[in-house]
Backbone bond lengths (Angstrom), bond angles and torsions (degrees), N, CA, C in turn:
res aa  C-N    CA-C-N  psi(-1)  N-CA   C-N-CA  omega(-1)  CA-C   N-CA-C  phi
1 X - - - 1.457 - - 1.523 110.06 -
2 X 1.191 115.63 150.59 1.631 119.80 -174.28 1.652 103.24 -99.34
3 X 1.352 121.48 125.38 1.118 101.99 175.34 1.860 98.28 -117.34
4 X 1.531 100.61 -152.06 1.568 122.31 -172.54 1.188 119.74 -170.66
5 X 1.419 105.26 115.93 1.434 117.14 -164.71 1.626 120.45 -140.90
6 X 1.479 126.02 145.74 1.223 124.74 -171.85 1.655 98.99 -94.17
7 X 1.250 122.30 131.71 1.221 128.73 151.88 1.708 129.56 -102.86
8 X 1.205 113.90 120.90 1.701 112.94 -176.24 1.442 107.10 115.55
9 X 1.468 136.93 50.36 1.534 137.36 -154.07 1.517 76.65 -146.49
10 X 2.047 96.11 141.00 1.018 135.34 -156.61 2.320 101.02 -128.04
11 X 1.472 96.08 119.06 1.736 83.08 177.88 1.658 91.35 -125.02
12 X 1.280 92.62 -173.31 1.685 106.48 -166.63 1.838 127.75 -44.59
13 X 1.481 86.83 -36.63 1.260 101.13 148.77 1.873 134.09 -35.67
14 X 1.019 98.44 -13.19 1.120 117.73 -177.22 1.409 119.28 -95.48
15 X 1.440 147.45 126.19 1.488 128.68 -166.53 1.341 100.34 -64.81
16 X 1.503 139.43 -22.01 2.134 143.92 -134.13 1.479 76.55 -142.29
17 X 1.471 152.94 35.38 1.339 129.47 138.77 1.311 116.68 -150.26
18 X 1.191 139.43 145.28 1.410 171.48 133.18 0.845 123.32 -5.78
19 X 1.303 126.80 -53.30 1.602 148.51 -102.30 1.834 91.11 -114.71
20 X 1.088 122.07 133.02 1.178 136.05 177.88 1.555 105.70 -74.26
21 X 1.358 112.98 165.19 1.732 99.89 164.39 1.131 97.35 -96.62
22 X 1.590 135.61 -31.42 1.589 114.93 -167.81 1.845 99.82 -76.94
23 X 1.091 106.12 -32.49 1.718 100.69 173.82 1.206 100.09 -45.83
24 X 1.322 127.94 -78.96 1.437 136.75 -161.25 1.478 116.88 -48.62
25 X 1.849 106.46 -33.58 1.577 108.96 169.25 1.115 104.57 -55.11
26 X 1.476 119.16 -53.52 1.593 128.14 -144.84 1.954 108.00 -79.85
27 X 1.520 99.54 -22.07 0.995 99.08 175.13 1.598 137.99 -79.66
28 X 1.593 99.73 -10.78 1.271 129.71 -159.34 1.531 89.84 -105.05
29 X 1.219 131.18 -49.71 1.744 137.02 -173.66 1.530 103.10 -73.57
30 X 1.428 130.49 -17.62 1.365 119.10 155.97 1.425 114.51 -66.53
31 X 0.949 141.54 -52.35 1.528 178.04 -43.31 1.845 86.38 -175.49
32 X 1.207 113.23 -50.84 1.500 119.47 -138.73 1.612 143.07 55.27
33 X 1.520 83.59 54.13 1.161 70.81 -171.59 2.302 95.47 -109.86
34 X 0.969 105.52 -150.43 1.701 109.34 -160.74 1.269 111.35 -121.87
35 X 1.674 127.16 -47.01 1.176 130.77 179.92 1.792 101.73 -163.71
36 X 1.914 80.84 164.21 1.822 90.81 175.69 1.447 118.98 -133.66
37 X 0.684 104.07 116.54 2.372 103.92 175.64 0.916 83.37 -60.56
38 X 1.395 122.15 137.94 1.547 133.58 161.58 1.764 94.92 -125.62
39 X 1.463 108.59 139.03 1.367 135.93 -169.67 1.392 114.38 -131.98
40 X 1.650 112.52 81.66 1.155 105.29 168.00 1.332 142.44 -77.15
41 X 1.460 144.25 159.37 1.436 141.06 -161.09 1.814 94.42 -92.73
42 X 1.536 127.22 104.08 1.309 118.24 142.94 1.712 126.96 9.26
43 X 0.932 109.31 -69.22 1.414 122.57 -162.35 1.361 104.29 -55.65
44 X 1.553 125.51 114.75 1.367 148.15 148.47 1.748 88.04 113.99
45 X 1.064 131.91 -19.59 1.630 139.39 -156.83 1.496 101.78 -78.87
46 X 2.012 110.07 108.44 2.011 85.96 -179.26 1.512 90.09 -87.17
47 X 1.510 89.95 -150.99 1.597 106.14 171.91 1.207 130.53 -106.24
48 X 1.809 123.40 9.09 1.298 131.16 136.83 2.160 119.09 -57.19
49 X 1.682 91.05 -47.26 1.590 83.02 178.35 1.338 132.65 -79.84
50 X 1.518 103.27 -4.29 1.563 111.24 153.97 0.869 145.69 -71.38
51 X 1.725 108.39 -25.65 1.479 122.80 -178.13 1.725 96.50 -84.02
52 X 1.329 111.66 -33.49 1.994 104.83 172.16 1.196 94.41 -68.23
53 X 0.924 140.96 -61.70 1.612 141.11 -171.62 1.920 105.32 -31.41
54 X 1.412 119.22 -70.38 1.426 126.21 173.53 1.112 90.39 -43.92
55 X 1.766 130.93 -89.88 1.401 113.27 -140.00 1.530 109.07 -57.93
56 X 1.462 137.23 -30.96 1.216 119.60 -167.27 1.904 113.67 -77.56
57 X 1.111 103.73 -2.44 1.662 129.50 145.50 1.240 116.95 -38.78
58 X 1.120 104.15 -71.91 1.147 140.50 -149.01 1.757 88.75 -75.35
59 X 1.294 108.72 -57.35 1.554 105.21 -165.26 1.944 101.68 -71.06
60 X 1.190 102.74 -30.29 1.697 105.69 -162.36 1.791 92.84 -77.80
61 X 1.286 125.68 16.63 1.320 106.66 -173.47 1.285 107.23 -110.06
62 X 1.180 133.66 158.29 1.822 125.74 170.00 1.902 107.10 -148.64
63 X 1.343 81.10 -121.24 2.033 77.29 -154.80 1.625 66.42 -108.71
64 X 1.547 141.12 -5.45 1.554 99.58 -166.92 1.491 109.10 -132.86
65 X 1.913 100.30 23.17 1.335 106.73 169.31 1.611 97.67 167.86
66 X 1.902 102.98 135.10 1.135 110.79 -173.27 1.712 129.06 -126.76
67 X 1.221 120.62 146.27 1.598 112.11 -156.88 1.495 89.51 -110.26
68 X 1.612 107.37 126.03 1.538 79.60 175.04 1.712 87.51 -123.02
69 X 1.708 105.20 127.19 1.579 117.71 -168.04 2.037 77.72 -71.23
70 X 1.720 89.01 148.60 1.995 123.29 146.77 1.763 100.29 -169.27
71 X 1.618 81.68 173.43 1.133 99.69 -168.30 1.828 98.11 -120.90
72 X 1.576 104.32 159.47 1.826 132.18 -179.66 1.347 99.20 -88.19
73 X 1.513 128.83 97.96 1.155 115.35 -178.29 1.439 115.00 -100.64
74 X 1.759 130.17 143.32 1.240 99.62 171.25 1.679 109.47 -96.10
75 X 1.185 106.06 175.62 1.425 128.06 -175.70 1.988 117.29 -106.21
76 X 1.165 103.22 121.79 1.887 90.66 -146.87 1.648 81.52 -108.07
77 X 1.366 150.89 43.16 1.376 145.25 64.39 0.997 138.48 -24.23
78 X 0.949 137.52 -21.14 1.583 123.78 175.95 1.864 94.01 -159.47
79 X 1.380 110.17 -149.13 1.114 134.49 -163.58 1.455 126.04 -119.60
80 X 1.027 111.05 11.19 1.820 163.26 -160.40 1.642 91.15 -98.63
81 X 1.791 100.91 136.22 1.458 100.59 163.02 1.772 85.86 -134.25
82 X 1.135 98.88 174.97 1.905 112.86 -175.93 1.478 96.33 -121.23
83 X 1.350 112.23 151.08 1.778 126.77 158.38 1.394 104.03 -94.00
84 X 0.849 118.50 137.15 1.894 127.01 165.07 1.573 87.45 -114.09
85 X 1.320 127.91 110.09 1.403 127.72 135.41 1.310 133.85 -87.92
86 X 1.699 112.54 131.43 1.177 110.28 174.41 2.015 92.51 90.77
87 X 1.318 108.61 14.69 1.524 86.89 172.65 1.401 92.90 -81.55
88 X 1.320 90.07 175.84 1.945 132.43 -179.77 1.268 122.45 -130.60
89 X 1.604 110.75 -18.00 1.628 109.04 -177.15 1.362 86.08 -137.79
90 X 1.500 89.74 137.69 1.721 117.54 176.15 1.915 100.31 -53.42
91 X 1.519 124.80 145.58 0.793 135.22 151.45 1.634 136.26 -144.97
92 X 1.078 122.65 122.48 1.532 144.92 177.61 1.679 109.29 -19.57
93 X 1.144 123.74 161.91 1.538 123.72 162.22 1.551 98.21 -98.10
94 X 1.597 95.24 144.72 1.841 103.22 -166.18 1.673 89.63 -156.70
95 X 1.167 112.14 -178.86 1.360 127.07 -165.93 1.750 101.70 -75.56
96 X 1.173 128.09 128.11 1.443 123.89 161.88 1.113 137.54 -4.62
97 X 1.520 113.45 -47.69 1.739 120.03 -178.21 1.389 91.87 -80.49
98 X 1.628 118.06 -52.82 1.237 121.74 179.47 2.266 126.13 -27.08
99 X 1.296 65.96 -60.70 1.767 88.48 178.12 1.608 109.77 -69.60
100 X 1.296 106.55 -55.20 1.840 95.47 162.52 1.351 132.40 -43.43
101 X 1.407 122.82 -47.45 1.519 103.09 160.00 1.011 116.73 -111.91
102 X 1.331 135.57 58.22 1.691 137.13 113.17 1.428 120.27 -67.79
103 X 1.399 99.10 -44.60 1.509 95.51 -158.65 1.879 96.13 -84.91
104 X 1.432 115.75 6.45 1.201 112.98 168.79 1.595 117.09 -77.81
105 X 2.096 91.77 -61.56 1.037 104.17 174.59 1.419 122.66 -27.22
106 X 1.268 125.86 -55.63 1.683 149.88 -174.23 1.547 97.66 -57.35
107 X 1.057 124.53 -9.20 1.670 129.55 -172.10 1.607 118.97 65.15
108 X 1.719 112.86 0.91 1.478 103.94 162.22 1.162 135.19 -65.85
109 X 1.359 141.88 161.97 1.233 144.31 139.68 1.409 137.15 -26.98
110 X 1.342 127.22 108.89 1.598 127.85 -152.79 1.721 96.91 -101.65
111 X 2.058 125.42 103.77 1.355 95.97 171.25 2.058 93.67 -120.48
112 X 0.983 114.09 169.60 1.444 146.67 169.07 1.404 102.28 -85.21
113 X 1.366 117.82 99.16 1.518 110.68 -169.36 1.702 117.95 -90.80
114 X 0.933 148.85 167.32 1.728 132.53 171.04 1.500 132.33 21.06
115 X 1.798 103.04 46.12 1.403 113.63 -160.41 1.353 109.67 -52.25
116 X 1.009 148.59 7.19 1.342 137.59 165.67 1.407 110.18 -144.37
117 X 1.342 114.25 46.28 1.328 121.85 161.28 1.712 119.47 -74.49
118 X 1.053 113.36 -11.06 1.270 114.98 165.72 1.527 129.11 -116.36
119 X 1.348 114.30 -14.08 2.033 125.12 142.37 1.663 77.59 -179.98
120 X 1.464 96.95 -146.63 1.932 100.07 -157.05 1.826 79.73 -127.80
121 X 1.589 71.67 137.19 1.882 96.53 -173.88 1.129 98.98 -137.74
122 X 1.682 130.27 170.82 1.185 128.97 141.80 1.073 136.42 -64.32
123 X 1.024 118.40 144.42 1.793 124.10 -175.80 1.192 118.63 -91.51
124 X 1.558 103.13 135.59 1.440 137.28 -165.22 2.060 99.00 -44.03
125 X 1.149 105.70 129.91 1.875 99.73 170.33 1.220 109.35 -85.12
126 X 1.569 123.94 172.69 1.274 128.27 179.41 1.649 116.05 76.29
127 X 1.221 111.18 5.42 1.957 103.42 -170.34 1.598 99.00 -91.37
128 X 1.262 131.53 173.87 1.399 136.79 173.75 1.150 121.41 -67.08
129 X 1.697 109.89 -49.43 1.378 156.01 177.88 1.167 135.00 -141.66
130 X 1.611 122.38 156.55 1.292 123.37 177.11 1.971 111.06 -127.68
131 X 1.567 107.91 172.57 1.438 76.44 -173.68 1.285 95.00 -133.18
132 X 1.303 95.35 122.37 1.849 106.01 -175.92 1.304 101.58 -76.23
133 X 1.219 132.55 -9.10 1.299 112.28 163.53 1.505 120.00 -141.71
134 X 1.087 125.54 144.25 1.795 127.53 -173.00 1.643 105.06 -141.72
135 X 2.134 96.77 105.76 1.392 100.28 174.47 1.294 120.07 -38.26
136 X 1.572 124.78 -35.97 1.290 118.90 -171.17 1.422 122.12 -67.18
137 X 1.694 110.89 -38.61 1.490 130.42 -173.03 1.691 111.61 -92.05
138 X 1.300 101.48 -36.58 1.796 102.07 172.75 1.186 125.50 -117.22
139 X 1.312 119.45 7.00 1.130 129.26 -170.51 1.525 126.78 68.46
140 X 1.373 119.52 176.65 1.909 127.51 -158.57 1.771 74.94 -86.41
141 X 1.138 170.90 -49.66 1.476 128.11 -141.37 1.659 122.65 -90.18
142 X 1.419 107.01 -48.71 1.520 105.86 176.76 1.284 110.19 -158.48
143 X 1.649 124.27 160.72 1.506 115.31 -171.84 1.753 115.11 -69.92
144 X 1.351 95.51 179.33 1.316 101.10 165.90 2.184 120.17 -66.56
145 X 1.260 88.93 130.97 1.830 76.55 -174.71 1.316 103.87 -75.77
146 X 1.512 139.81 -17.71 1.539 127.09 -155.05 1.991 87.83 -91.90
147 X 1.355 106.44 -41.12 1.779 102.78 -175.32 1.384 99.55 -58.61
148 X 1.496 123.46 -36.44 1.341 108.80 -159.61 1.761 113.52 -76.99
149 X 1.447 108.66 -30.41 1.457 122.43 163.25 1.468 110.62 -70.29
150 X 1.388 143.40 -17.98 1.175 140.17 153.11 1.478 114.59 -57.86
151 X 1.630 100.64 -68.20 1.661 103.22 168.36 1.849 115.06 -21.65
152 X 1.196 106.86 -55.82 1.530 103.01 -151.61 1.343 108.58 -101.46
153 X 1.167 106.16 -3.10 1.834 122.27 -178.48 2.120 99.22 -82.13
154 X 1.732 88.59 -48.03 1.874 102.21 -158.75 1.406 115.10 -79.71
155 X 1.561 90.71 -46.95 1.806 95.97 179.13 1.229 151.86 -22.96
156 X 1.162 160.04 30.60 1.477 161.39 -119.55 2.116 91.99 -27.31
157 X 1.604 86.16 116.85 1.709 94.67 172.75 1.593 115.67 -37.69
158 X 1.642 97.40 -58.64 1.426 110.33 -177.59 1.451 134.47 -45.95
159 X 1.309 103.10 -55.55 1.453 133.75 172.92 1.353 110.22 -98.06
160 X 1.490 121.10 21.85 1.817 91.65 167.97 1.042 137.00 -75.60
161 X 0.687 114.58 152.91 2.151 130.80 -166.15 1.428 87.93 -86.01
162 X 1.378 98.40 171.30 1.678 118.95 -159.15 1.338 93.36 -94.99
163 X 1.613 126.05 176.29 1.135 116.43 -171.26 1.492 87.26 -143.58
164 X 1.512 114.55 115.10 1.601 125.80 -174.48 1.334 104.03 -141.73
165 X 1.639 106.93 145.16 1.262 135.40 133.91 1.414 138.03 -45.69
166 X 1.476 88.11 108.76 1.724 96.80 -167.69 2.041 101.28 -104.82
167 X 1.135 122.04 134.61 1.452 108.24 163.72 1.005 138.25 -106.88
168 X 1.538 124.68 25.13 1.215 149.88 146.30 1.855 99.57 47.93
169 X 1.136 104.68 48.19 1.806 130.25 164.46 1.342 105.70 -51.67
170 X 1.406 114.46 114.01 1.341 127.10 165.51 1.446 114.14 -118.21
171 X 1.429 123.63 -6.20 1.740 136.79 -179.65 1.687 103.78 -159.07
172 X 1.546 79.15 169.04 1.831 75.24 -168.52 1.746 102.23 -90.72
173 X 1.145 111.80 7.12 1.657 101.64 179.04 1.474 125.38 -51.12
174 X 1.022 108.14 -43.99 1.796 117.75 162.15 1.015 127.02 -101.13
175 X 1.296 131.29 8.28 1.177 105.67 -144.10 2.001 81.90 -101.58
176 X 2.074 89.74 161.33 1.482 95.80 -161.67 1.320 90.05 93.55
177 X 0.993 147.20 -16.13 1.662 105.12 -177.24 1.731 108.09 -101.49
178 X 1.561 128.47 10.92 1.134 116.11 -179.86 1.901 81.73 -147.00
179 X 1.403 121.80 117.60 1.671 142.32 -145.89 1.613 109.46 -159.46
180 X 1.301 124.30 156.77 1.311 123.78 175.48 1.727 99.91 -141.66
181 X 1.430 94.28 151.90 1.656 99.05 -158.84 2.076 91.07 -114.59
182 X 0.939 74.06 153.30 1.502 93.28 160.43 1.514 132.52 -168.76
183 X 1.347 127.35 -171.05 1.454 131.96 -153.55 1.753 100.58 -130.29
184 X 1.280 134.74 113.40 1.332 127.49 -156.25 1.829 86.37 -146.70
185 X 1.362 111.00 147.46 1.233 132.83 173.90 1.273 114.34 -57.45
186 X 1.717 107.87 -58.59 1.317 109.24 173.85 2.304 102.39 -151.30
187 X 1.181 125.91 156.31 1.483 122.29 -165.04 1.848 99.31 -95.40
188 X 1.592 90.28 107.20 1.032 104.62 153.71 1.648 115.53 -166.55
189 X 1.446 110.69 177.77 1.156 115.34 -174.90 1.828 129.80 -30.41
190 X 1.232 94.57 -45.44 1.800 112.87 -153.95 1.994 88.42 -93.09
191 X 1.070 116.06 -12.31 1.528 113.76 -161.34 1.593 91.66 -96.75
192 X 1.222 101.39 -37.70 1.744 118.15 -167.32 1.756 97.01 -51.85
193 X 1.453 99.97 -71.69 1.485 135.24 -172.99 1.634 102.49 -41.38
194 X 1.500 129.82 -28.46 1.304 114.18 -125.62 1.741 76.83 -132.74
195 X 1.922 122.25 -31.81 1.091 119.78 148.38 1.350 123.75 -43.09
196 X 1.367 117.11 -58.63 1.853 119.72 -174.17 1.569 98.77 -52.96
197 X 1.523 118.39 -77.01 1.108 126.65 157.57 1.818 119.56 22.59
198 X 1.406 87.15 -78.32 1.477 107.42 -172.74 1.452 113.27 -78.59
199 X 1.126 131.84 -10.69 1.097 162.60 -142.71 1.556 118.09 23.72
200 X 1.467 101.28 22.84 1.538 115.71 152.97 2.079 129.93 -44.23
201 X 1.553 103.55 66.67 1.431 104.66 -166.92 1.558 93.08 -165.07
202 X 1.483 115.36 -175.93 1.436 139.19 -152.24 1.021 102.20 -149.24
203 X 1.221 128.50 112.91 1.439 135.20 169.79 1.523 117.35 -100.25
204 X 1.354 99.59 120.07 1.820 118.25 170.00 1.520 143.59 -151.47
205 X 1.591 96.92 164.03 1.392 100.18 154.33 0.956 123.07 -114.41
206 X 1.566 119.78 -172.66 1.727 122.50 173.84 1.625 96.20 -49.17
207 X 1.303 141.59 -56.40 1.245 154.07 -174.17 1.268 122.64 -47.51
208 X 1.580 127.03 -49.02 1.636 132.71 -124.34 1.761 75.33 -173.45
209 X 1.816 83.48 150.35 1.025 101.78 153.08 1.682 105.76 -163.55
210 X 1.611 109.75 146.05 1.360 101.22 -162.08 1.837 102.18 -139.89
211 X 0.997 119.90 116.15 1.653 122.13 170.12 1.444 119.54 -34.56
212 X 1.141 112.11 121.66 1.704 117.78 147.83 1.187 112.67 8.12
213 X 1.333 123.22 -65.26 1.303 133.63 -153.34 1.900 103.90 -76.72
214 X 0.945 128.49 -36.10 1.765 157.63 -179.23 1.321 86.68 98.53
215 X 1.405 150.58 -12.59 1.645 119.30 -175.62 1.157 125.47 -63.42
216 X 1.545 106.48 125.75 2.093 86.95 -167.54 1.541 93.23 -112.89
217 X 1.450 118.89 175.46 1.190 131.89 168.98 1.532 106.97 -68.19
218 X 1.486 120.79 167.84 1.040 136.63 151.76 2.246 121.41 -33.57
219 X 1.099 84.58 -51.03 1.415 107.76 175.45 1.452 116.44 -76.76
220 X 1.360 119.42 -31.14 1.494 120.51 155.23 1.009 124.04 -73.27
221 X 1.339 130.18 -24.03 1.392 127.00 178.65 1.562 108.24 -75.39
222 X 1.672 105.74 -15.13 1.582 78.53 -146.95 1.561 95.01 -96.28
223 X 1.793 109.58 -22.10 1.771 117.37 155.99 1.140 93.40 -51.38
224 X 1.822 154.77 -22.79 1.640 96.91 -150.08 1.954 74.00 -99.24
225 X 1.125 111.60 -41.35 1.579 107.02 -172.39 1.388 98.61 -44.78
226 X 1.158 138.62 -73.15 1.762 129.10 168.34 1.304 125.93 -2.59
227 X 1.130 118.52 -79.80 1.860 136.43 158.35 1.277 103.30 -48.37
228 X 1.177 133.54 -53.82 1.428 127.72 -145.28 1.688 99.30 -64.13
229 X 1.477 95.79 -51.65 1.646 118.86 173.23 1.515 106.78 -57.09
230 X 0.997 126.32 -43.88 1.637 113.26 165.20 1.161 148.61 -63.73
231 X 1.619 90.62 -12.54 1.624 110.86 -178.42 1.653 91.25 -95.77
232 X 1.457 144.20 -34.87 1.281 156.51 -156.87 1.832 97.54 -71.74
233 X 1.510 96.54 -49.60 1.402 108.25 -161.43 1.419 100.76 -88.51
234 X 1.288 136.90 -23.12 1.164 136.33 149.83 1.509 132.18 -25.72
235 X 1.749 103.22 -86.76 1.281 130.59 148.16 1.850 114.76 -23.16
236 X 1.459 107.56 -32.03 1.480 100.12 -172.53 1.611 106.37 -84.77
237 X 1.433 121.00 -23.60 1.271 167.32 -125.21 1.853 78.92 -96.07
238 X 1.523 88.66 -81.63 1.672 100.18 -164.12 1.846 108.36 -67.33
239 X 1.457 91.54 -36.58 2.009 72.64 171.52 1.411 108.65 -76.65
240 X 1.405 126.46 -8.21 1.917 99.49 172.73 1.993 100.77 -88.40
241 X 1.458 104.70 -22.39 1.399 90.23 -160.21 1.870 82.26 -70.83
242 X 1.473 148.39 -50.87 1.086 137.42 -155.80 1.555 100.85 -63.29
243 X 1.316 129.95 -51.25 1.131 104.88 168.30 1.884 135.91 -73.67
244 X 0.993 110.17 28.13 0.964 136.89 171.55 1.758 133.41 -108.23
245 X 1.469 88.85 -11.93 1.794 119.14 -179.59 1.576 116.64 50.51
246 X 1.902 106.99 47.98 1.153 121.80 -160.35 1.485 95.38 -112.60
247 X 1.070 137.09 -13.46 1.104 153.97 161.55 1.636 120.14 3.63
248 X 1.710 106.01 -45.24 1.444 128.01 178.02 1.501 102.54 -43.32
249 X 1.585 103.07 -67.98 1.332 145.46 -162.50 1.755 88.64 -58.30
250 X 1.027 125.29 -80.07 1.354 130.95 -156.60 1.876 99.58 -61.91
251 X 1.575 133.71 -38.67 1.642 128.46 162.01 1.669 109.38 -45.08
252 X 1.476 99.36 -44.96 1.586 87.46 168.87 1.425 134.65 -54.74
253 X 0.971 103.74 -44.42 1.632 117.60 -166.58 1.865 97.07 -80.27
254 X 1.384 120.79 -44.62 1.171 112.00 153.82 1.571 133.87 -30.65
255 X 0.799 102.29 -66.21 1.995 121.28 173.61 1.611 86.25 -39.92
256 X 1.156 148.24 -34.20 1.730 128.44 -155.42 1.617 87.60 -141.06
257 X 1.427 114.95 43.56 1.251 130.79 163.39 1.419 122.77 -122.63
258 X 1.752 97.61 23.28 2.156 112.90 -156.06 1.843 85.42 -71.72
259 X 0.927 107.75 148.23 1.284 125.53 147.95 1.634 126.86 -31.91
260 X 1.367 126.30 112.39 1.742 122.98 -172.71 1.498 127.65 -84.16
261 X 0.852 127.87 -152.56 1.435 109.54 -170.88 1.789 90.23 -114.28
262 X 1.277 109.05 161.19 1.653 123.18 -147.91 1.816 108.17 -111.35
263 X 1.168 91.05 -5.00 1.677 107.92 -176.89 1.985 96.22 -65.70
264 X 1.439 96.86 139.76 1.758 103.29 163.58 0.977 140.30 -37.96
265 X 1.590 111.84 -35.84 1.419 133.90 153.73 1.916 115.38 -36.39
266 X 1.467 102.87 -46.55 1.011 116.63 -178.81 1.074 124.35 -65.26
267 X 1.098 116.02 -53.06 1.277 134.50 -132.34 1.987 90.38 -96.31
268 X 1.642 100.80 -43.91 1.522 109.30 176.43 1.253 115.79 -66.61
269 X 1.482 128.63 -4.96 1.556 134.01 176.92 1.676 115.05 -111.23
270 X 1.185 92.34 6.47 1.826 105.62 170.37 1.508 116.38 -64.50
């Protein structure tokens, strides 16, 4: 079965989100989509409210949509935080290598979230994945092209990590609009986990869509350069209109800037 799922979503649990988990279920099962990695932020979170955190996971999940609880860890080397997906046991912020094999050990998913959210560095070795793109840092249309030519230039050939879309969901206004698809026997936890894993999945937006691997076709490159440039020229858009005290003008045009529906249909009439 093909499913569709958001990876990188943030619920109340979180100190910076709101967001309920049954909202976020409920919001995602309109949507159609199948399941969500949820990645919570450390900060204020012990390890009694994590373990309620999993089981109520655990209970909200069934045969027709699945939550799989982790946590945003930071990394107290650098400036770097880690995803543990699919953890189950609360874990501490610790040094990078440190945190890589725990959150292995534990059998989750190891990603490098918004690697150059703080300027462009090299990326951490040993992770599962990295995420060439972060709704929060690049926005819902397509990744950055210079990370994604870093990605595939830097990576250890041998060991490269998958290259996914994370949408770094802090409210339900978008969320769903930047998802990775995949092909699973049957929907559950361990199939989910073991897809990313493998890096057996499809990474997208309404716009773009780009393989595991980051090699895109000719034809992908030239959508993501398309979007990419629209989101660039956008952004340039709102800092002249703010300094410009046009601001009024530009909330408007926002409001009929909602997020579309994520189906193929869609996405092929973009």
């Amino acid at each position: 079965m093909q499913v569709r799922g958001v990876v990188h979503c943030h619920s109340d649990l979180s100190f910076d989100c709101e967001s309920t988990l049954r909202g976020i279920r409920d919001a995602l099962l309109a949507k159609r989509f199948h399941f969500v990695a949820l990645t919570e932020h450390t900060k204020d979170v012990s390890a009694s409210a994590y373990h309620e955190y999993v089981l109520t996971c655990d209970a909200m999940s069934d045969e027709s949509f699945v939550m799989l609880p982790g946590l945003e860890i930071r990394c107290t080397d650098s400036r770097h935080e880690l995803l543990a997906i699919g953890l189950r046991q609360y874990l501490k912020d610790d040094d990078s290598m440190g945190l890589i094999k725990s959150i292995k050990q534990h059998g989750a998913f190891c990603v490098l979230p918004h690697p150059w959210k703080h300027g462009q560095s090299k990326f951490i070795e040993g992770v599962d994945g990295i995420e060439l793109l972060n709704g929060k840092v690049d926005g819902l249309r397509a990744p950055n092209f210079a990370l994604t030519r870093f990605f595939y230039r830097e990576s250890n050939v041998k060991l490269r990590p998958c290259a996914i879309f994370g949408a770094d969901a802090h409210s339900l206004d978008s969320i769903g609009a930047v998802f990775v698809e995949c092909e699973l026997k049957s929907l559950s936890p361990g199939n989910i986990l073991e897809s990313l894993k493998c890096g057996d999945f499809l990474n997208s937006t309404v716009f773009v869509s780009v393989p595991a691997t980051g090699r895109m076709t000719l034809i992908q490159q030239c959508r993501c350069c398309l979007w990419r440039s629209a989101y660039i020229g956008w952004n340039w858009f709102l800092r002249l209109a703010s300094h410009l005290g046009l601001m009024g003008i530009v909330q408007s045009i926002r409001k009929r800037d909602a997020p579309v529906n994520n189906s193929r249909s869609a996405r092929s009439n973009a």
